[in-house]
C-alpha positions in Angstrom: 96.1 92.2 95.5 95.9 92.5 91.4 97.9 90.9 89.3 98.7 91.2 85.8 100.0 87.7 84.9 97.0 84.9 84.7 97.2 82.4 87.9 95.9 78.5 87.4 94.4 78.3 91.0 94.2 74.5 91.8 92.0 74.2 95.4 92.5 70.6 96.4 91.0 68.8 99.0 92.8 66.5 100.8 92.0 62.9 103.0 91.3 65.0 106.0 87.4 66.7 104.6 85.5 64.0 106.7 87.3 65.3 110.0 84.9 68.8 109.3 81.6 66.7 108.9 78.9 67.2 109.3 79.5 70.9 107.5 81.4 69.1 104.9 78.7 66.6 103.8 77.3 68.9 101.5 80.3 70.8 100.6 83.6 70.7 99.7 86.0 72.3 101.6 86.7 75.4 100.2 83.6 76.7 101.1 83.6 76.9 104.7 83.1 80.6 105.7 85.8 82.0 107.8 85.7 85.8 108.4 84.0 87.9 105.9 84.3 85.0 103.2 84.7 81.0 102.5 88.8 79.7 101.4 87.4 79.9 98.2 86.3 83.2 97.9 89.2 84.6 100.1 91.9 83.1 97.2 89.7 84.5 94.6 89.7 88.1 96.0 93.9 87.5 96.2 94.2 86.3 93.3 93.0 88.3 90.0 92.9 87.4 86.9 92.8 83.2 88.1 91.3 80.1 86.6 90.4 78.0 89.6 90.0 74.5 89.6 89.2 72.3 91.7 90.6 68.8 92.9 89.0 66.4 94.8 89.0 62.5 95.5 86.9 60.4 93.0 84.1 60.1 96.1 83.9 63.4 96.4 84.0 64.3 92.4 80.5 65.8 92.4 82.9 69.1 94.2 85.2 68.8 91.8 85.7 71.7 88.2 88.8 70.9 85.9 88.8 74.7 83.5 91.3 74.6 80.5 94.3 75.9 81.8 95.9 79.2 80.9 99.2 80.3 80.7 101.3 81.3 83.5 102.1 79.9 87.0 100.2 77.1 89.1 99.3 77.9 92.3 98.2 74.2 94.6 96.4 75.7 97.6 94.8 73.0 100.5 91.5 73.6 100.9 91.4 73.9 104.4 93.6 76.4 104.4 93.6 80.2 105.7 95.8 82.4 104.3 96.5 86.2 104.6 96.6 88.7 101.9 100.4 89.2 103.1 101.6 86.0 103.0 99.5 85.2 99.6 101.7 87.9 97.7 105.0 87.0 98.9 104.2 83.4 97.3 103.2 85.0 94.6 106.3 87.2 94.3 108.6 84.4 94.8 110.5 83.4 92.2 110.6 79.9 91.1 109.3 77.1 92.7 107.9 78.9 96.1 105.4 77.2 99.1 103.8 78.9 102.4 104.3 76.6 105.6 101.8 76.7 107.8 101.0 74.5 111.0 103.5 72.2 110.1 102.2 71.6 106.8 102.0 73.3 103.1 99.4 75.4 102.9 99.9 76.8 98.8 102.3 75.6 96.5 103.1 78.0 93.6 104.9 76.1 90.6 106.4 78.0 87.6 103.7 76.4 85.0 101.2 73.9 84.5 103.3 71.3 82.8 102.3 67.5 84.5 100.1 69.0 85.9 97.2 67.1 84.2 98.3 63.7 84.7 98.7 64.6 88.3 94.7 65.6 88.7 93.6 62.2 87.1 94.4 60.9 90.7 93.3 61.4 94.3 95.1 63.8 96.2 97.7 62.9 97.5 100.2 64.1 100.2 102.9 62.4 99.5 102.2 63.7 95.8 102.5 67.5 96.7 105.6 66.6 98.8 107.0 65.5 96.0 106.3 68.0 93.9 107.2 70.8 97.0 110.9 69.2 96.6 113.4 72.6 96.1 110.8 74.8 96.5 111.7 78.1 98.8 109.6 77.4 101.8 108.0 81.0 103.2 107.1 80.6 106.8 103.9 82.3 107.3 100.9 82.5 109.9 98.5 80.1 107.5 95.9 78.4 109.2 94.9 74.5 107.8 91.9 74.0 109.9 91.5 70.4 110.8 88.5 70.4 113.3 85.1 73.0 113.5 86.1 74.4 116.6 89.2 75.9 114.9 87.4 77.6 112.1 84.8 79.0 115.0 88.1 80.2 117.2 89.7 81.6 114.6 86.5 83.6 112.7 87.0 87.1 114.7 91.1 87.5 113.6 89.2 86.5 109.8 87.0 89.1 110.1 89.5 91.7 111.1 91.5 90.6 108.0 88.8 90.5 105.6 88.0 94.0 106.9 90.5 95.3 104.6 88.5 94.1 101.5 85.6 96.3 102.7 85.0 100.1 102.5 84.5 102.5 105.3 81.2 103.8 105.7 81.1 107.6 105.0 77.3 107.9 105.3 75.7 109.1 108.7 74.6 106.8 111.4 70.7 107.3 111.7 69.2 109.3 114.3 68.8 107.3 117.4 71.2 104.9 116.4 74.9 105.0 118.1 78.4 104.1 117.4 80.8 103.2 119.8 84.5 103.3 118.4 86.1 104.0 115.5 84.0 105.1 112.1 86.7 103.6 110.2 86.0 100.1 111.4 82.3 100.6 110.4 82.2 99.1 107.2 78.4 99.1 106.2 77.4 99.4 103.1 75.1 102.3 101.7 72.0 99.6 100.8 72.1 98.5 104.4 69.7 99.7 106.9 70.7 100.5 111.0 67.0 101.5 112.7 67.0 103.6 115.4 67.9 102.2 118.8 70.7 100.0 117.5 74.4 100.3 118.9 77.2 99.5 116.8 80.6 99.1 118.6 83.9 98.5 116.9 85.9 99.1 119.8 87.1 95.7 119.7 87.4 95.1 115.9 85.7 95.9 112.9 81.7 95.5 111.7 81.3 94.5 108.4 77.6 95.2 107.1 76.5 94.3 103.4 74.0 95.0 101.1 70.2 94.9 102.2 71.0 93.9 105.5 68.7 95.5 108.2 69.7 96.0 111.8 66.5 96.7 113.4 66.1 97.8 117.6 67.4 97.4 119.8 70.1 95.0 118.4 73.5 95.3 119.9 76.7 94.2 117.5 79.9 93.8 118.9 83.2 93.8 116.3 84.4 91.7 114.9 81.6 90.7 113.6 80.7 90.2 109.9 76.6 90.8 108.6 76.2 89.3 105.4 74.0 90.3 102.4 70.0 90.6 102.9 70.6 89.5 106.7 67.8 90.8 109.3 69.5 91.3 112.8 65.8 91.7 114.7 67.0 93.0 118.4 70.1 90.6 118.4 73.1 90.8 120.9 76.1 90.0 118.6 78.7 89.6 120.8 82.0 89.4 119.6 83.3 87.0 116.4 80.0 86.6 114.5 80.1 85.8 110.9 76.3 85.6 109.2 75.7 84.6 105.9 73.4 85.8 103.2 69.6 85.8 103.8 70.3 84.9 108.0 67.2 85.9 110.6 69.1 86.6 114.0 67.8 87.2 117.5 69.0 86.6 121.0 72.4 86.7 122.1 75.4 84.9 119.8 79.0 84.6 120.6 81.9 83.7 118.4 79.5 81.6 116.1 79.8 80.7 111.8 76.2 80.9 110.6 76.3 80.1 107.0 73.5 81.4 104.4 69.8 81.1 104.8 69.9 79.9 108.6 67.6 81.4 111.0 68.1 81.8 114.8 65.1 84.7 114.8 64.4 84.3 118.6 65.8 84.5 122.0 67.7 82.0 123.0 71.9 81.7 123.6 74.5 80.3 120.6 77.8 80.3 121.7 81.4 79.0 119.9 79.6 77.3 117.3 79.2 76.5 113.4 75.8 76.1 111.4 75.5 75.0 108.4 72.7 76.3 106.1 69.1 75.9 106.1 69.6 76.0 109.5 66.3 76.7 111.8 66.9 77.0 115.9 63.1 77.3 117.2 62.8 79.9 120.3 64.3 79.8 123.4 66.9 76.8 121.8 70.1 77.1 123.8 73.8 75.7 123.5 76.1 75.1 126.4 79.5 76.2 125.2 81.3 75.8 128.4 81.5 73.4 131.4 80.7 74.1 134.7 84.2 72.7 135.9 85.6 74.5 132.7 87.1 71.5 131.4 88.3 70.5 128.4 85.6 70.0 125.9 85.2 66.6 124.4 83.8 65.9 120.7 82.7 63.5 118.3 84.5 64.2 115.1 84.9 61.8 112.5 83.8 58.3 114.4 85.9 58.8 117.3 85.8 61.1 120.4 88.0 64.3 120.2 89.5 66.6 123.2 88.9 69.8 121.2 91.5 71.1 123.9 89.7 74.5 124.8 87.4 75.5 127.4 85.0 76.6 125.2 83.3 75.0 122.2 79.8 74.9 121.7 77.7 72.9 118.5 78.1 71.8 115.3 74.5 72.0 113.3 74.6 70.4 109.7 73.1 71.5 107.3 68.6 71.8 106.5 68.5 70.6 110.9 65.8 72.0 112.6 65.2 72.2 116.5 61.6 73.0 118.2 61.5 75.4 120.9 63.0 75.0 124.2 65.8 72.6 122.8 68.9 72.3 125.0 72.0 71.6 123.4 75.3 70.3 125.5 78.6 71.7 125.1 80.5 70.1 121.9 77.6 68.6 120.3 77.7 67.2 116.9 74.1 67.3 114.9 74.5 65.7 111.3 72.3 67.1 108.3 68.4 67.2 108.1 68.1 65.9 111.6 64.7 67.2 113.6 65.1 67.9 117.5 62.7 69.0 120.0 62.8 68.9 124.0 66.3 68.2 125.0 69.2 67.7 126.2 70.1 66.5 123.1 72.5 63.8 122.7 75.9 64.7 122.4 76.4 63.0 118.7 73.1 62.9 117.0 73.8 61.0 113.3 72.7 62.7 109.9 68.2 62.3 109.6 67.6 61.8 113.2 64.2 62.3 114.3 63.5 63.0 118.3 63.7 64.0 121.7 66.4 63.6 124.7 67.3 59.5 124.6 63.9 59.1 122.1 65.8 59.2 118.6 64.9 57.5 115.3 65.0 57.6 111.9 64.3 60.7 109.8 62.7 59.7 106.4 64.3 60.8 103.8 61.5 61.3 102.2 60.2 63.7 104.4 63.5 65.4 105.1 63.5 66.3 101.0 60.2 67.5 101.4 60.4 69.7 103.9 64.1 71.0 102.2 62.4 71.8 99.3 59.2 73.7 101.4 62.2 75.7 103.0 63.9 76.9 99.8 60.8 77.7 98.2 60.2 80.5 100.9 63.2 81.9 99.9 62.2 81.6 96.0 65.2 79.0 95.4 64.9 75.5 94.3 66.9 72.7 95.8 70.1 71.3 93.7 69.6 67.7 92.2 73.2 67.6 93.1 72.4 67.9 97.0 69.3 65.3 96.4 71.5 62.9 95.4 74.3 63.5 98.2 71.9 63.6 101.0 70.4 60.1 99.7 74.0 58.7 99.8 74.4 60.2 103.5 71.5 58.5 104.6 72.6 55.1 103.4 76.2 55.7 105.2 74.6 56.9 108.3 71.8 54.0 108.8 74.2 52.0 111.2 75.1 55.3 113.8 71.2 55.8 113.7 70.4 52.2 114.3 72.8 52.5 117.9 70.9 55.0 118.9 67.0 54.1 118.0 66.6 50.8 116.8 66.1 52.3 113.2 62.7 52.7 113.8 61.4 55.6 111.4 59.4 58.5 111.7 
């Protein structure tokens, strides 16, 4: 939706970011990928013409932008969460003080102007804060998402995709010969840069494939809507089942299932992922599997935040943070948590392996730092890109708050 009147978007993130580690060490948010697009990107497409700010806690300021305001309305949207096109403009329509409910909680809070609003964003925020400023407003019951835990995002990426479809057109060119489409040509939506080789199949008979710009589907890849190809990706004899978001510059092979891969990762061998989210820099070596469901099909049990969490579904599979690597062969358990620039071979890995560990099955130590920015860097520099100062510095503070986790599982020796 356009709009004529200028929008101050204020994306805040509240006390609740550290329950989405280890995908939120190195960003806020906002910028988890859901569907086609992060929260941030989603409110951006909603909203036009907006000045977005955003609000975080004074530990997390280095995530934090604070524009001049313009003139017009204020629109408070949590971070974590989802929220439709639909229920996006009837906030926006409301009249007067207005605020979308969702999951017990308020998801965006639309104010008639920015007055107080300055003095307000010199703190933390606050819940009790936004309460009070919510008082009187029209409450619009809606089907927003605020995504407390990983496995939510991951469960609720294929009814994203299907919603950020709508931001995508349909492809009018022909399908290649030798290439096939199963389903509707109105859910294909690939654009005219993107290659599909011969001996690929397409089927959108479940929802719809979104395919972007210098993407190339090479044979015999099989993708499976809703499912969501981002720019430059190489899909090398993949089978994408369905639910599969991949972000920009991604190298996938082997089978994936209901899995967030965010930009620059590679999984470019066989191997099963399953109801997972990667984080990016991501490299799974071949024949790396995840478990993503029990054998007794019990509930699934993960470490989120310091304590153990019954995710409450059957199925859940890893959590990969961001510049980790496996070796081939690696076996991952169901619900396992790997924290940033760790380095796994061999397997089964532990269930909870801290940020810059360094090992094999119950053989875990430290990662160096040194060498984990080294490598990093080596990384990027394939892809012509240069690593931020601002992630330097934030991966130096992780490994300072994650030296005691490493030291119960290793001793702290380092490697």
């Amino acid at each position: 939706m356009v709009i004529s009147q200028m929008h101050n978007i204020i994306l805040y993130e509240d006390h609740l970011y550290p329950e989405l580690y280890p995908l939120t060490y190195l960003r806020p948010v906002w910028d988890l990928k859901c569907g086609a697009f992060s929260l941030k990107q989603r409110m951006e497409k909603g909203v036009k013409p907006a000045i977005v700010h955003q609000w975080t806690s004074r530990e997390r300021i280095a995530f934090s932008a604070s524009p001049a305001f313009g003139q017009g309305p204020v629109v408070l949207v949590n971070g974590r969460a989802f929220i439709s096109q639909k229920d996006l403009s009837a906030l926006l329509k409301a009249k007067g003080k207005a605020a979308v409910t969702g999951d017990g909680f308020i998801a965006a809070l639309k104010l008639d102007d920015a007055s107080g609003i300055g003095k307000i964003l010199s703190s933390d925020p606050d819940e009790s804060l936004l309460l009070k400023l919510a008082e009187g407003a029209r409450r619009i019951s809606s089907s927003a998402k605020l995504f407390r835990h990983l496995w939510e995002v991951v469960e609720h990426n294929g009814p994203a995709i299907e919603h950020d479809a709508g931001y995508f057109k349909s492809s009018s060119l022909p399908m290649s010969k030798g290439s096939y489409l199963l389903g509707k040509r109105s859910d294909l939506k690939s654009s005219a840069k993107a290659v599909i080789e011969p001996g690929s199949v397409i089927d959108t008979r479940q929802g719809p494939v979104i395919i972007e710009a210098g993407a190339v589907i090479r044979p015999f890849s099989r993708i499976d809507g809703p499912c969501y190809i981002g720019p430059d990706c190489l899909i090398d004899g993949a089978k994408l089942r369905p639910g599969v978001s991949a972000g920009r510059g991604c190298k996938l092979a082997g089978e994936i299932e209901a899995t967030v891969i965010l930009d620059f990762s590679n999984k470019h061998h066989d191997g099963f992922l399953g109801h997972s989210y990667l984080g990016s820099w991501v490299n799974l070596g071949a024949q790396t599997c995840n478990s993503d469901l029990k054998n007794n099909y019990g509930n699934i049990i993960v470490w989120a935040n310091d304590k153990h969490i019954d995710s409450g579904r059957i199925k859940a599979g890893c959590f990969i943070g961001d510049h980790s690597k496996t070796a081939i062969g690696t076996m991952i358990n169901t619900g396992t948590v790997v924290g940033i620039g760790c380095n796994i071979f061999g397997g089964p890995v532990k269930k909870y392996l801290p940020s810059f560990s360094w090992g094999c099955s119950d053989l875990f130590h430290d990662h160096k730092l040194e060498k984990v920015l080294a490598t990093c860097r080596m990384v990027m520099a394939r892809r012509k890109m240069e690593m931020p100062e601002r992630d330097v510095e934030l991966m130096k503070k992780i490994f300072e708050a994650t030296a005691r986790d490493r030291e119960n599982i290793s001793g702290g020796k380092q490697r």
